[in-house]
PyMOL commands that place a pseudoatom at each C-alpha (Angstrom):
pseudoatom trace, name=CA, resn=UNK, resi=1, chain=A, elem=C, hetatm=0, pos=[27.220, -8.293, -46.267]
pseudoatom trace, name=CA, resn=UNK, resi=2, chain=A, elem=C, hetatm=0, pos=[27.110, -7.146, -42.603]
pseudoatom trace, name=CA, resn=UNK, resi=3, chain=A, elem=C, hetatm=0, pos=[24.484, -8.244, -40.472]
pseudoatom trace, name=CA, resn=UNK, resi=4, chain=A, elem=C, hetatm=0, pos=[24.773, -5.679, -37.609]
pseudoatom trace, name=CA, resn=UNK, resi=5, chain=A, elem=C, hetatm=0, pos=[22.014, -3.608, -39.285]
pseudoatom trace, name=CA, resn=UNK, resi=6, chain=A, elem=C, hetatm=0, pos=[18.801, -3.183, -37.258]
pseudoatom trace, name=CA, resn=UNK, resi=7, chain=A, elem=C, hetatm=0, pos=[15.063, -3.379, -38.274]
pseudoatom trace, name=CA, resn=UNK, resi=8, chain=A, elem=C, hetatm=0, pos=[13.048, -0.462, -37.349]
pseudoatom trace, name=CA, resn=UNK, resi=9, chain=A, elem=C, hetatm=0, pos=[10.875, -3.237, -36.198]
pseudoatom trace, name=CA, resn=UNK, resi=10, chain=A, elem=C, hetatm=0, pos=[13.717, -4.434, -33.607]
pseudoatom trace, name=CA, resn=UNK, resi=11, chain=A, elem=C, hetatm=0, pos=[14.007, -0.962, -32.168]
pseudoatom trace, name=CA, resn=UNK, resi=12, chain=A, elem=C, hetatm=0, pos=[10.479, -0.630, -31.864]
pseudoatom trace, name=CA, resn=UNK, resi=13, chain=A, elem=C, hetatm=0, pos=[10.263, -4.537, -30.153]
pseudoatom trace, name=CA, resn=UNK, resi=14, chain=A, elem=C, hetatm=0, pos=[13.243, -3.454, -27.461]
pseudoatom trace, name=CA, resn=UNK, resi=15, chain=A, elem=C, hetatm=0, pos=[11.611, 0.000, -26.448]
pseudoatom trace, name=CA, resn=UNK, resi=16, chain=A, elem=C, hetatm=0, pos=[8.154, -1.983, -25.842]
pseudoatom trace, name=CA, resn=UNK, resi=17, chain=A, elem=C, hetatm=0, pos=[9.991, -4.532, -23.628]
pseudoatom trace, name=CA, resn=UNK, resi=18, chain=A, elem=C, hetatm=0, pos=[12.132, -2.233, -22.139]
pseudoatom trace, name=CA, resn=UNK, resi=19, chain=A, elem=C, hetatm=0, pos=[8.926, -0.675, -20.792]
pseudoatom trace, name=CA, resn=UNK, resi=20, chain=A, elem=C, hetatm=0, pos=[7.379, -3.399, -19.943]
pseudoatom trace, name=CA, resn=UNK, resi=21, chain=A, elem=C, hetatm=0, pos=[10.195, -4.889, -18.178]
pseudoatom trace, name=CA, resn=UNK, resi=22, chain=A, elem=C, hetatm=0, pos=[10.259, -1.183, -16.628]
pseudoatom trace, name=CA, resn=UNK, resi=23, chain=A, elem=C, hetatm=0, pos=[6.748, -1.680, -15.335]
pseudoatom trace, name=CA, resn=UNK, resi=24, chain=A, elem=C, hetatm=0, pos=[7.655, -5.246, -14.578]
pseudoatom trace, name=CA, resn=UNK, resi=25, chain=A, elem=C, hetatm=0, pos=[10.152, -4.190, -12.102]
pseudoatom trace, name=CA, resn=UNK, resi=26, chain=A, elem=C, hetatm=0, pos=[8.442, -1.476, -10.566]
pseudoatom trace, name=CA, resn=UNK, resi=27, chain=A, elem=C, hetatm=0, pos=[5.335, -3.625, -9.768]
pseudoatom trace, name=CA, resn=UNK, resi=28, chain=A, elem=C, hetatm=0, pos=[7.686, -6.002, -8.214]
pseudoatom trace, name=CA, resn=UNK, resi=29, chain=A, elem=C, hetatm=0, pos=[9.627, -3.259, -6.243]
pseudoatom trace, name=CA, resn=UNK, resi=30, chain=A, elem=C, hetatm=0, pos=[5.823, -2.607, -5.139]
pseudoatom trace, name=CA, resn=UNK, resi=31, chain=A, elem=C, hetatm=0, pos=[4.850, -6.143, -3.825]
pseudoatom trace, name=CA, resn=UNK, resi=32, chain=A, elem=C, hetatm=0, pos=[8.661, -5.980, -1.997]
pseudoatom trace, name=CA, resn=UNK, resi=33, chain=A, elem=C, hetatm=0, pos=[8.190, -2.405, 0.025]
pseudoatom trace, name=CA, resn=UNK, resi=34, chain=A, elem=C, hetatm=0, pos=[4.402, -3.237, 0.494]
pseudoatom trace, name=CA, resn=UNK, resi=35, chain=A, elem=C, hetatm=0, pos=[5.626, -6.563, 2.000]
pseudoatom trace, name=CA, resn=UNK, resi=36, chain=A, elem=C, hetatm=0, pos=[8.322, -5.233, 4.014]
pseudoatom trace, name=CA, resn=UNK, resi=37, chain=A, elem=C, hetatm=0, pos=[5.995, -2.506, 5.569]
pseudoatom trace, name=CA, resn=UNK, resi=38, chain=A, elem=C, hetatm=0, pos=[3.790, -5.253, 6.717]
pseudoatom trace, name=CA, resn=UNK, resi=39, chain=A, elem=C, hetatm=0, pos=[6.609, -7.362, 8.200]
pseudoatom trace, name=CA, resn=UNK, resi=40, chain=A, elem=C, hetatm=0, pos=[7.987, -4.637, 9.623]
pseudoatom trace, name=CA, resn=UNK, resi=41, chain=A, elem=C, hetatm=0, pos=[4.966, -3.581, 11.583]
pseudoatom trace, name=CA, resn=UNK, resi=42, chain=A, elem=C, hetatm=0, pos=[4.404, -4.362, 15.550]
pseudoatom trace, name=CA, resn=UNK, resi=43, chain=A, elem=C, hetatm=0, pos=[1.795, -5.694, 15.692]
pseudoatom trace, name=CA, resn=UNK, resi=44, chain=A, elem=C, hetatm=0, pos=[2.753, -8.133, 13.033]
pseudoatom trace, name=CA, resn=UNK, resi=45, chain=A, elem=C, hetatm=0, pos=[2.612, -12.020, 14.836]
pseudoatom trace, name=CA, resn=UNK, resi=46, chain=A, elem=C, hetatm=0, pos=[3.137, -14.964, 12.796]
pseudoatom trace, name=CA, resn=UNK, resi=47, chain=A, elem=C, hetatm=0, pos=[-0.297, -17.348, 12.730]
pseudoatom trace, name=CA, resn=UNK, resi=48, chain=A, elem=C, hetatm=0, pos=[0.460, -20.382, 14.227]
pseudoatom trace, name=CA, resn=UNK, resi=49, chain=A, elem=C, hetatm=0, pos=[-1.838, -22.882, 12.462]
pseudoatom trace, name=CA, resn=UNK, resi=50, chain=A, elem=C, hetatm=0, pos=[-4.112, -23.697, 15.509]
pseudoatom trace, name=CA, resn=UNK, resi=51, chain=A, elem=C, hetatm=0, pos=[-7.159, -21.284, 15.442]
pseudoatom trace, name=CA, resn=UNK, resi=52, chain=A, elem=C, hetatm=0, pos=[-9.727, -21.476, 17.502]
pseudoatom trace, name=CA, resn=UNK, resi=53, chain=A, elem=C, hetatm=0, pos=[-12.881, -20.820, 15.885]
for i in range(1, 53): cmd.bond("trace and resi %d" % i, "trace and resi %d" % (i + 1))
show_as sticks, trace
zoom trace
């Protein structure tokens, strides 16, 4: 008896988390280019801890 035989309820499991991971990725690929824009810009300055309010 061979046990390489898939579910339809495995195939069904992987596409889910392959889109998931998919969306995953893409929200993290977000977060990355959003922060890089801000880094990137100018009139970016580091705070320094010691505001004067």
């Amino acid at each position: 008896m061979s046990l390489s035989r898939q579910h339809e309820m495995h195939k069904r499991r992987f596409s889910r988390n392959l889109g998931l991971g998919l969306v995953l990725a893409a929200f993290v690929a977000l977060v990355f280019g959003l922060t890089v824009a801000k880094v990137s810009n100018e009139d970016f300055v580091l705070p320094t801890g010691e505001e004067t309010g």
